[in-house]
C-alpha positions as CSV (number, residue, x, y, z in Angstrom):
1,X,23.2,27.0,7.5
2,X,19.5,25.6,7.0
3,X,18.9,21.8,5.8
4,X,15.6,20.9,4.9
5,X,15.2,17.1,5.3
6,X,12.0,16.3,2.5
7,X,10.3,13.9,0.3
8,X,9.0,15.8,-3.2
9,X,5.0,16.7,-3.2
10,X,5.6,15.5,1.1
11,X,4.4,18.1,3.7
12,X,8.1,19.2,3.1
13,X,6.8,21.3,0.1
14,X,5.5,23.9,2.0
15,X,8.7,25.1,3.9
16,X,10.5,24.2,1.0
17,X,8.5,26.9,-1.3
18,X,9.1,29.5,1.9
19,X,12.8,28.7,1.6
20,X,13.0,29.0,-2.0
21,X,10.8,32.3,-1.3
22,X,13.2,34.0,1.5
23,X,16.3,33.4,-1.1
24,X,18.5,32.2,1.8
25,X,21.5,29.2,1.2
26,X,20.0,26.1,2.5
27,X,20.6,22.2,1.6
28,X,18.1,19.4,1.0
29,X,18.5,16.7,2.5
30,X,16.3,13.9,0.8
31,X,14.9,11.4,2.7
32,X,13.4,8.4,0.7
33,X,10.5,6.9,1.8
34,X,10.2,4.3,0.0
35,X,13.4,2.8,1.1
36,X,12.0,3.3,4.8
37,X,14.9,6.4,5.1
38,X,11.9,8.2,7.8
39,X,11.9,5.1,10.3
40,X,15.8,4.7,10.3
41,X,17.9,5.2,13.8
42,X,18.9,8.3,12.4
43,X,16.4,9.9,11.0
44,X,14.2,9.0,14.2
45,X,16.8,11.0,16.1
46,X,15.5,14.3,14.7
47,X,11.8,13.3,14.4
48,X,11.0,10.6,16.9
49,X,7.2,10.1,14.9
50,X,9.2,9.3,11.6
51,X,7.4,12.0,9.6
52,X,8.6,14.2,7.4
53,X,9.9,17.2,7.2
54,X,12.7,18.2,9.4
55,X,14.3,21.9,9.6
56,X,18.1,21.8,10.9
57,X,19.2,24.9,11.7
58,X,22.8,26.0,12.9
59,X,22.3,29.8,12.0
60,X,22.4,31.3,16.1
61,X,25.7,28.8,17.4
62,X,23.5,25.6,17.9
63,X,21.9,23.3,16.4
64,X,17.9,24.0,16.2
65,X,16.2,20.8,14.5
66,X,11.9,21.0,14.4
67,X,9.7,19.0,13.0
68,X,6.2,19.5,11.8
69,X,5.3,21.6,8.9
70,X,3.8,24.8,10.7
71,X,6.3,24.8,13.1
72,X,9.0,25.1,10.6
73,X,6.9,27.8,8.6
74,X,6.8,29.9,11.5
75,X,9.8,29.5,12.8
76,X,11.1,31.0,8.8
77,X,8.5,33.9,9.4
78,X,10.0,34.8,13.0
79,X,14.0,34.2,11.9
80,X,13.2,36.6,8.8
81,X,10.6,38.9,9.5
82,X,11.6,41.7,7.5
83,X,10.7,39.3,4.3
84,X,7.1,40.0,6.2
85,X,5.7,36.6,5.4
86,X,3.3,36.9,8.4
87,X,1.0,39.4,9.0
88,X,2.5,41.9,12.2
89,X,2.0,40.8,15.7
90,X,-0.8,41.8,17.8
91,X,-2.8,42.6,15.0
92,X,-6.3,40.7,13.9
93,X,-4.4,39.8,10.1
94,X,-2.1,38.0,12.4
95,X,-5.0,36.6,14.8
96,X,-6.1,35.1,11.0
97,X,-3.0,33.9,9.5
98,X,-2.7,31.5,13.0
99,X,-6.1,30.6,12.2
100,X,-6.1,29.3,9.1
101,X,-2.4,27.5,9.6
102,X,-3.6,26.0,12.8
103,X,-7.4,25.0,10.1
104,X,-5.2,23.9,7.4
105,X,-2.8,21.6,9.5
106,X,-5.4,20.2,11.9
107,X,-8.7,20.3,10.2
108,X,-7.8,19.8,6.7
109,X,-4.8,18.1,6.5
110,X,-5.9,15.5,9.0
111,X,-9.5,14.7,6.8
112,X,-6.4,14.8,3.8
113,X,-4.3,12.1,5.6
114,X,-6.7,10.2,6.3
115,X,-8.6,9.6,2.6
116,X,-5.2,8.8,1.6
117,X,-4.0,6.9,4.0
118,X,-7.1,5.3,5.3
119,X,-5.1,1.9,6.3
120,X,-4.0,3.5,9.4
121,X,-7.1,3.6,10.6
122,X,-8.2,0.2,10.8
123,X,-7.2,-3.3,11.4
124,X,-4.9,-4.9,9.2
125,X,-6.8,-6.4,6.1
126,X,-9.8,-5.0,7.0
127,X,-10.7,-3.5,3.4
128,X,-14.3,-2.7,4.2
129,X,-13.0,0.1,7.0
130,X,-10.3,1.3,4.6
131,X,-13.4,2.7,1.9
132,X,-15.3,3.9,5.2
133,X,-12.8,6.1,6.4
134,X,-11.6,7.1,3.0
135,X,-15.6,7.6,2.2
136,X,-15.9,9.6,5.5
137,X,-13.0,11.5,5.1
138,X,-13.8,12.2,1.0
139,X,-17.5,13.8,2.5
140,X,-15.6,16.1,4.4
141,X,-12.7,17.6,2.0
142,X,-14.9,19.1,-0.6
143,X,-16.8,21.0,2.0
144,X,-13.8,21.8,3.6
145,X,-12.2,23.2,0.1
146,X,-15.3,25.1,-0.3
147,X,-14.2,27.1,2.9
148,X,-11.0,27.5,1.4
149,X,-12.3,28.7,-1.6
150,X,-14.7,31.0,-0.1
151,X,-11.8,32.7,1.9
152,X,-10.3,33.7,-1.3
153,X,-13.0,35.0,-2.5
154,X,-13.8,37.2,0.2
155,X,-11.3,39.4,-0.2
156,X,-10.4,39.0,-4.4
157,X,-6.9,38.8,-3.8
158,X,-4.6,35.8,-5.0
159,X,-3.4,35.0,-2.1
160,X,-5.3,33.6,1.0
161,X,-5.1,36.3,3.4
162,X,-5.6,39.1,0.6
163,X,-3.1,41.5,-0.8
164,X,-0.1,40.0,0.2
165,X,2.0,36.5,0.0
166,X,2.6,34.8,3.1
167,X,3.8,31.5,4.9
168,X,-0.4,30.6,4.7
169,X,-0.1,30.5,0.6
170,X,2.4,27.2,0.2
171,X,0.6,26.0,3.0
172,X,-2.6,25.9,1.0
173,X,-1.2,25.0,-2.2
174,X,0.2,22.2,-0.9
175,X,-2.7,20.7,0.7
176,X,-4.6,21.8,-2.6
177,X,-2.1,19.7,-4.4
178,X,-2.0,16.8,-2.4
């Protein structure tokens, strides 16, 4: 069995879409935020950073819990790879699809994280800092969109590594969404 500990239109959308995607049994486990339910004892004993998501998974006679979005993403590609949701190893579509998760979780979703949570940048109170950072971070996502964007349409195809869907595409969208 697979539980998917989330938070709706949270980092937990992407390996929530690639669940709903592979067709397999799994339970959501919601985990509300804005009751603190991320920093409790518990929850900080399967994610000691308090973020969310978390993947449990009991499917090989053990319990396997991970944290952080990519992680989880692959780890759905590698227990299911004949849903091919990553390109085949060893070849250069593969070499790309770790590219752009690794572009889209450290490069993107960082700038993303912090114009919308700019407070955790600076001081406490210090309100001129907040608009710098969420300034700073704003000059960055367009251009970094405009990457996205281009990747796209490079190729023609829907999806962002051409032809076919994989783990990259609700990776995107959610970041696109946010």
């Amino acid at each position: 069995m697979i539980q998917l500990h989330y938070y709706p239109s949270n980092a937990s959308m992407a390996p929530h879409i690639l669940l709903e995607e592979l067709g397999v049994p799994f339970e959501l486990q919601y985990v509300d935020r804005n009751q603190g339910a991320h920093k409790s004892a518990e929850y900080l004993r399967l994610n000691p950073n308090g973020l969310i998501p978390v993947l449990v998974d009991w499917r090989n006679g053990s319990e396997l819990v991970l944290y952080e979005t990519v992680a989880i993403l692959l780890h759905l590609c590698d227990t299911h790879a004949d849903a091919a949701l990553a390109p085949k190893l060893g070849t250069n579509e593969r070499a790309q699809f770790y590219k752009w998760l690794a572009w889209m979780t450290n490069t993107l979703q960082a700038a993303l994280i912090a114009y919308y949570y700019p407070e955790r940048w600076v001081d406490e109170g210090n309100t001129d800092g907040v608009a710098q950072v969420q300034a700073h971070a704003e000059a960055k996502i367009g251009p970094m969109l405009d990457q996205l964007d281009a990747q796209l349409a490079s190729h023609g195809a829907e999806w962002l590594l051409g032809e076919r869907f994989s783990a990259a595409d609700p990776l995107a969208f959610m970041l696109c969404r946010w």
